[in-house]
Legacy VTK file of the C-alpha trace (Angstrom):
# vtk DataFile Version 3.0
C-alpha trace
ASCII
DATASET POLYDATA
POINTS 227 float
50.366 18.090 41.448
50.070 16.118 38.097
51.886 16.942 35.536
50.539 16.340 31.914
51.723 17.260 28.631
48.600 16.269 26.739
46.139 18.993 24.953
43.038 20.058 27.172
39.753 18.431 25.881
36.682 20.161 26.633
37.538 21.830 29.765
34.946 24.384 30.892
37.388 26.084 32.319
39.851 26.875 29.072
36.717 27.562 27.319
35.927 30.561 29.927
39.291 31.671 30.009
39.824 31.534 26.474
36.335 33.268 26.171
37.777 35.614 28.137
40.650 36.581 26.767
39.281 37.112 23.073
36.499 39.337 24.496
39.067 41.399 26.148
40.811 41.590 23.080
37.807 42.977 20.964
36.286 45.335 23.736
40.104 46.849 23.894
40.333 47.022 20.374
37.043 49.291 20.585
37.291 51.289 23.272
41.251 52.240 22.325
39.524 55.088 20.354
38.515 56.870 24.009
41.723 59.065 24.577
41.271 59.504 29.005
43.083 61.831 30.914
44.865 59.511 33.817
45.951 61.881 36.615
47.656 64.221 33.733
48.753 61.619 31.416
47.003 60.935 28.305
46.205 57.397 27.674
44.311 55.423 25.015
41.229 54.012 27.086
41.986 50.154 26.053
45.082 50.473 29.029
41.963 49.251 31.908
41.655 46.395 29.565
44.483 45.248 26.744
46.761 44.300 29.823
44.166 41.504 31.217
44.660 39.813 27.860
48.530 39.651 28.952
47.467 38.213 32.176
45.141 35.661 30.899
48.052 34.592 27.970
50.292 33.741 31.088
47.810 32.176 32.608
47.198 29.623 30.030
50.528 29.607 28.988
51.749 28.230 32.662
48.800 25.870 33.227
48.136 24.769 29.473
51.494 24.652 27.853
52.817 26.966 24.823
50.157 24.925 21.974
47.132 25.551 24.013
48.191 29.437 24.430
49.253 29.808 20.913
45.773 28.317 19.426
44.032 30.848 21.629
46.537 34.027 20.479
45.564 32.617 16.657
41.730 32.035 17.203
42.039 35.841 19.363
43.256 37.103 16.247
40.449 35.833 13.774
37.612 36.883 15.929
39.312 40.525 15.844
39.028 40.080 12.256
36.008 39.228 12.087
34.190 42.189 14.214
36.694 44.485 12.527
34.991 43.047 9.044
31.817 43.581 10.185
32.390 47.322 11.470
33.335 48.023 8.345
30.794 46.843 6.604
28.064 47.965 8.868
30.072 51.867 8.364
29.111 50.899 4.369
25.673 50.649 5.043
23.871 54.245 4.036
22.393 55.369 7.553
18.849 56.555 8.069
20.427 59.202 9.722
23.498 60.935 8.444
24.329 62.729 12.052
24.666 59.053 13.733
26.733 57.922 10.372
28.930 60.397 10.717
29.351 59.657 14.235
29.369 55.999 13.938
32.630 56.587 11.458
34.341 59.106 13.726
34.022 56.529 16.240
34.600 52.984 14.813
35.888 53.574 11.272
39.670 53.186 11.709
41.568 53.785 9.232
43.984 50.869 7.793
47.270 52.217 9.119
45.536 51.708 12.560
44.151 48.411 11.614
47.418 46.933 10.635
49.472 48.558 13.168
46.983 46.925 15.729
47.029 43.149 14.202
51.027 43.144 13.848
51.606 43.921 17.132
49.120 42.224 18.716
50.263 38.670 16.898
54.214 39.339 17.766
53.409 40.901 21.349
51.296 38.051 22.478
53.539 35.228 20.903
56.411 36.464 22.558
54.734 36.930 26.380
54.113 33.064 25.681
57.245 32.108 23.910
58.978 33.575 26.852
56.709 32.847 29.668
57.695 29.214 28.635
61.003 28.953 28.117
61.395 30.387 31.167
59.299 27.913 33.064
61.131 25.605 32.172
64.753 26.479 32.949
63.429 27.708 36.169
61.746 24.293 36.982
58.960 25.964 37.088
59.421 28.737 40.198
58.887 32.417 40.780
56.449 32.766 38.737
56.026 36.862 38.992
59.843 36.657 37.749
58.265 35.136 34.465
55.090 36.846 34.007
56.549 39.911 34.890
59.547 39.431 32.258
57.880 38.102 30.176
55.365 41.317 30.191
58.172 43.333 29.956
59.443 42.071 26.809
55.940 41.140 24.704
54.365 44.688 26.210
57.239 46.465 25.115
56.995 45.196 21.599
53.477 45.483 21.376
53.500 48.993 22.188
56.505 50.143 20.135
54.965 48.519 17.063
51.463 49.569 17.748
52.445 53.302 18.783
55.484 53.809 16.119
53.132 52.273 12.731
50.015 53.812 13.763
51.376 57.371 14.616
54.646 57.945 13.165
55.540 60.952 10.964
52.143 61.823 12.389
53.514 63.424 15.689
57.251 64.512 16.946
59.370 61.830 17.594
60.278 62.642 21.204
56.396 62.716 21.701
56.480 59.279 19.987
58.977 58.005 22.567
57.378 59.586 25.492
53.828 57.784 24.573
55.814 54.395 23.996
56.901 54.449 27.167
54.488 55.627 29.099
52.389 53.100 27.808
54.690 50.276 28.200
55.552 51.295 31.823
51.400 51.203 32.555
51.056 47.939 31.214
54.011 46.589 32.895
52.586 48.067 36.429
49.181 46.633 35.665
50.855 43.076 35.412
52.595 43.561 38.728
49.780 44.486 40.704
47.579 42.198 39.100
50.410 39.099 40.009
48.577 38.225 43.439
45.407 37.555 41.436
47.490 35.521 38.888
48.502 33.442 41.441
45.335 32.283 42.840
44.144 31.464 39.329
46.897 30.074 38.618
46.809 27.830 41.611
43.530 26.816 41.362
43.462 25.521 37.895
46.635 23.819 38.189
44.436 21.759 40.886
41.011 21.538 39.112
42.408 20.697 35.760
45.240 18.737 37.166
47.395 19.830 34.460
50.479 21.934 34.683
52.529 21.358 31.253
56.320 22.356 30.747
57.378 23.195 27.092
60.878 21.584 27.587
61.491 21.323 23.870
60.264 24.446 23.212
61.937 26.017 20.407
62.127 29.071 18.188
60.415 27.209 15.022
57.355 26.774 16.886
56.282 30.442 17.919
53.919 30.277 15.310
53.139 26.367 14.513
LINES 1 228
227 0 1 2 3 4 5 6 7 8 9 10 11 12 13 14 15 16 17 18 19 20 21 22 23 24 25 26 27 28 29 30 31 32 33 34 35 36 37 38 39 40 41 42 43 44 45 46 47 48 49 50 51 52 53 54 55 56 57 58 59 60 61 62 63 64 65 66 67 68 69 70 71 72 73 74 75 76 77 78 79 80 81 82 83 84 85 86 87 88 89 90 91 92 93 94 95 96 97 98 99 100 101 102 103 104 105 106 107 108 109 110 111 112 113 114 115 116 117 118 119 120 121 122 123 124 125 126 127 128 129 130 131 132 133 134 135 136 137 138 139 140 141 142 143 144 145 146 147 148 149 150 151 152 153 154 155 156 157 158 159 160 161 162 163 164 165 166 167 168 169 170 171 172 173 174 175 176 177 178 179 180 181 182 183 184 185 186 187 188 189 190 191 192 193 194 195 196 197 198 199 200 201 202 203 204 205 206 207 208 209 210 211 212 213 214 215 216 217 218 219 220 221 222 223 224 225 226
């Protein structure tokens, strides 16, 4: 294996991946407002999707290094912007028919508490799978790999969900139900992860060969989770 600790440059490969991961991001994002009934429980529709995005942050995070995956968490975030933007000013627009306007709101006009709630913990959820993912690759020399995605899961998951769930829906419902969809939540995303960590391997695997590149943040510090 080579080992390189220079950017990517035009790979086809990042550029599906990364493709990948900000489409996830968006179709979650809309499909989140789909409340599903999962063998009793009551989960926001995004769970068959958000979690991939976690997947596909280690996964350029451990072949890529911490820059690469931290350009794609930031450029993630601006496209989200930018199709929220444009939902809301498509929901501005005075509809032909009133019915479909009506529905089209119900639907995709979330309100700013949601909006904010979803972009803060998206930003310190993501950062911190990668932050962690690499740090940890690199005082582990880079083995177990399902140790580190896993933990790493555990910790930017968790965060996500007790931002997401506790700004968009507090003083809105009890507090114990507040707990009990944190949670839940976080213990489906984890799960999702773990099962998925076969898969990660192969892709892991194979574009550590194709790309040749498998980069170790070794001065990796806390003033560079953002920059």
């Amino acid at each position: 294996m080579i080992t390189k600790n220079t950017e990517v440059q035009g790979s086809l490969r990042f550029q599906a991946i990364s493709a990948l991961f900000i489409t996830g991001l968006i179709t979650s994002n809309i499909v989140a407002v789909k409340l599903a009934n999962f063998w009793g429980y009551v989960l926001p529709s995004a769970i068959i999707i958000f979690p991939v995005t976690y997947i596909i942050g280690d996964v350029l995070t451990e072949v890529y290094g911490y820059r690469v995956a931290r350009r794609v968490i930031w450029g993630g975030f601006i496209c989200n912007l930018f199709a929220v933007a444009a939902i809301w000013l498509a929901g501005m627009l005075e509809p032909v028919n009133p019915e479909l306007g009506e529905a089209y709101q119900l639907v995709l006009g979330s309100t700013f508490r949601i909006l904010a709630a979803s972009f803060l913990a998206y930003l310190v959820g993501e950062f911190l799978n990668a932050f962690v993912l690499a740090k940890l690759k690199s005082l582990t020399g880079g083995r177990w790999l399902w140790l580190r995605t896993i933990s790493s899961t555990i910790l930017g998951q968790g965060v996500d969900t007790a931002i997401f769930i506790s700004l968009a829906f507090s003083g809105l419902v009890p507090r114990e139900i507040l707990l009990e969809i944190i949670f839940l939540q976080w213990g489906a995303k984890v799960l999702y992860e773990a099962v998925a960590t076969p898969f990660t391997y192969l892709i892991v695997g194979y574009l550590k060969r194709t790309e040749s590149m498998d980069v170790y943040d070794n001065r990796l510090s806390i003033k560079n989770l953002l920059t």
